[in-house]
C-alpha positions in Angstrom: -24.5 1.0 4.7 -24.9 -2.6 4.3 -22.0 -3.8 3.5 -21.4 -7.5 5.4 -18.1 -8.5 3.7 -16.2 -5.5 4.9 -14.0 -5.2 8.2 -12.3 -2.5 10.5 -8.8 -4.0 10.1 -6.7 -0.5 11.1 -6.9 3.2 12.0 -4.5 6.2 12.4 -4.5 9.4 13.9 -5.8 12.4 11.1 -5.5 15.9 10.5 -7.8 17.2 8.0 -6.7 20.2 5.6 -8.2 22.4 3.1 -5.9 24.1 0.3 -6.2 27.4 0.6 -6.2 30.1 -2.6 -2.8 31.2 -1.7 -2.2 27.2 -1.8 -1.7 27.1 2.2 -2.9 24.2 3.8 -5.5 25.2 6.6 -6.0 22.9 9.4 -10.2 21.6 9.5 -10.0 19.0 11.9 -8.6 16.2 13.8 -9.4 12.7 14.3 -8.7 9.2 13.6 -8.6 8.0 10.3 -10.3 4.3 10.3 -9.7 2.0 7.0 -11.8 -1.3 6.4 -10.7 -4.7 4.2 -12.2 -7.2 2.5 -11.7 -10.1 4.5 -11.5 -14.0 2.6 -11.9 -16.7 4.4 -11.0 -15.0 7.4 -7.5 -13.2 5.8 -8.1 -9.1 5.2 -6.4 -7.6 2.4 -3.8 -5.4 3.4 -4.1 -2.4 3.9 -1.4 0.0 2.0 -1.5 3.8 1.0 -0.8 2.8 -2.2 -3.8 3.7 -5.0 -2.7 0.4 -7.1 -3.8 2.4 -10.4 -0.5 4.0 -11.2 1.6 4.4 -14.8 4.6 2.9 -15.6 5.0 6.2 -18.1 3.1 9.3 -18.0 2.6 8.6 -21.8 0.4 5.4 -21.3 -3.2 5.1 -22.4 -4.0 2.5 -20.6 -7.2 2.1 -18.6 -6.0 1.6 -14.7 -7.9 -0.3 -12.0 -7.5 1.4 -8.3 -7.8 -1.0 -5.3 -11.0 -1.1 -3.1 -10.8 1.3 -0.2 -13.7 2.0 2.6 -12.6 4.8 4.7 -13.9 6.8 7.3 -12.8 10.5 9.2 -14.4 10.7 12.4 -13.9 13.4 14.7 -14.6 15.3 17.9 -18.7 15.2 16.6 -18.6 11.7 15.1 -18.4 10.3 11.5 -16.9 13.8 9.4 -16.4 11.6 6.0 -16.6 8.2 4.0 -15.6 7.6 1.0 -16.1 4.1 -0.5 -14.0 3.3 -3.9 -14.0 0.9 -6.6 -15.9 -2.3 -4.6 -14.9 -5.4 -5.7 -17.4 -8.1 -7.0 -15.9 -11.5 -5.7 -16.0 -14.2 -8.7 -14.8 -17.4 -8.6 -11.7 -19.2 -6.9 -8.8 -20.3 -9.5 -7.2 -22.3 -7.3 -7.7 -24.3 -4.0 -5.1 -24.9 -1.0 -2.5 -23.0 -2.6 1.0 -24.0 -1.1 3.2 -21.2 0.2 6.7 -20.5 0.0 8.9 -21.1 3.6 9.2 -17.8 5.1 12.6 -18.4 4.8 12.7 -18.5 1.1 10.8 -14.9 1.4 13.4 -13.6 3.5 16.2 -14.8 1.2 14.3 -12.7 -1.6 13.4 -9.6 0.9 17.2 -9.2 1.8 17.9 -9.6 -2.0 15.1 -7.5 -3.7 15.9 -4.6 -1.1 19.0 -3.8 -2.5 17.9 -4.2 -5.9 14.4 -1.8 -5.5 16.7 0.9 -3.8 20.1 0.6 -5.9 19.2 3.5 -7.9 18.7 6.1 -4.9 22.2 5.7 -3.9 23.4 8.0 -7.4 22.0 10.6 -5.3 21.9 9.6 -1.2 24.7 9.1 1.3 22.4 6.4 2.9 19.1 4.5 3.4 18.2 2.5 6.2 15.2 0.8 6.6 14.2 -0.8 9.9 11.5 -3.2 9.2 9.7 -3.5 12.2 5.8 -5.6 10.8 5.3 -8.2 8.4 1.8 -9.0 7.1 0.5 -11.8 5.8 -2.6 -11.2 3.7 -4.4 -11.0 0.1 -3.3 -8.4 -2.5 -5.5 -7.6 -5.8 -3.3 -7.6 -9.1 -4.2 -7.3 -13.1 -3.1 -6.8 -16.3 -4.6 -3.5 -17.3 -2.9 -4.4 -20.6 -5.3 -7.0 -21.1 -8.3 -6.4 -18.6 -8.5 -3.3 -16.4 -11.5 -4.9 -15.1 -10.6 -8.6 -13.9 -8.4 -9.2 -11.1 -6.6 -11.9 -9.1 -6.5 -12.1 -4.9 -3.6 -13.5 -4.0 -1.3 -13.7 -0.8 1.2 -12.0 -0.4 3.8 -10.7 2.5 4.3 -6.8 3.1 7.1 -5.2 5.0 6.2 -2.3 6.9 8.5 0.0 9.2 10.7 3.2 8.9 13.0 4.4 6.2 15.6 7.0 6.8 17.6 8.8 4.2 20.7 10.9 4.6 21.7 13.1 2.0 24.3 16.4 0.9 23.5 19.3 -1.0 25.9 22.3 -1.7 27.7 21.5 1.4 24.7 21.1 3.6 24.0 17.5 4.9 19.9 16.0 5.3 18.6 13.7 6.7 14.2 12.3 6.4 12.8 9.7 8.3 9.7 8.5 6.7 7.0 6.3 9.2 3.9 6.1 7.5 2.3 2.8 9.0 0.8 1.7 5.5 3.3 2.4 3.6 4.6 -0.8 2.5 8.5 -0.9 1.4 8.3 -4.3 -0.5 5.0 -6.7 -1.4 6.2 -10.3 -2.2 3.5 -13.0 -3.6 3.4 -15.9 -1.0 3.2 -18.5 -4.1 6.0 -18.0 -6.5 8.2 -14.7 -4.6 7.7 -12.2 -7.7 7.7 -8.8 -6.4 4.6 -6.7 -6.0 4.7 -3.4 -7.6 1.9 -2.2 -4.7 1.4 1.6 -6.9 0.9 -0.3 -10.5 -1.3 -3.5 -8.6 0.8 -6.2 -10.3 
């Protein structure tokens, strides 16, 4: 395709599905699901399932900015899809030999911002319990789409990856959901300064 800058950093097992008239999901195929990064300086961005071009309000008219994303679907008879979205250009760099936080001034805010991202879900859960079992080190892409839906920044940041479970009671009947999705990314911290990532708005 020749794209040099590009690298196989993950892949998953897939199931393929077409929505149906009766809006049934069909089963089309199975495979694995293989994502590729930009990789800087020899740091990938992270891969997340998150689009990064979200709203904060449904009544915004703001032009959004989704992340890069190369994907492939290969299956049983080789390479089934690709889809290849929103390439970056690579401009300059704003800054050189950035300093990092300690990681233990990144926990300190992960144990904190935890409870404060989830506070709300407990007006209508018993519990949630995450069990955090990856943490990445790698580069994120944020903007203002305020200002420039076009312009970005790459910057490092630390992801928390793992399981969330979720127990809950309705008329009398107790839930529970465990959710595992590999790139789902619970919180995104900047390595510089510890702000919090919203990963679905891309700042």
């Amino acid at each position: 395709m020749g794209i040099t800058d590009l690298q196989c950093t993950g892949w998953d097992y897939a199931v393929c599905t077409n929505l149906e008239d009766d809006n049934t999901l069909s089963n089309i195929g199975t495979g694995y699901h293989i994502y590729y990064n930009r990789v800087i300086n020899g740091v990938p961005i992270t891969q997340t399932m998150d689009s990064g071009d979200n709203l904060e309000d449904m009544d915004s008219t703001m032009e959004t900015w989704s992340y890069e994303s190369l994907e492939f679907f290969v299956d049983k008879d080789g390479i089934a899809s690709v889809a290849y979205r929103d390439p970056y250009i690579i401009g300059e760099t704003k800054t050189e030999n950035l300093s990092l936080l300690p990681f233990s001034e990144i926990m300190k805010t992960y144990e904190k911002m935890m409870v404060v991202t989830n506070a709300d879900n407990m007006e209508y859960e018993n519990s949630r319990v995450y069990d955090i079992d990856r943490i990445v080190l790698g580069y994120a892409r944020i903007y203002e789409p305020s200002k420039d839906a076009h312009t970005g920044l790459l910057v490092p940041v630390w992801d928390f990856f793992g399981t969330r479970k979720t127990e809950t009671e309705y008329d009398g009947e107790s839930y529970s959901d465990t959710t595992d999705y590999p790139t789902w990314s619970y919180l995104t911290i900047n390595a510089v300064d510890g702000s919090i990532i919203d990963r679905s708005l891309g700042y």
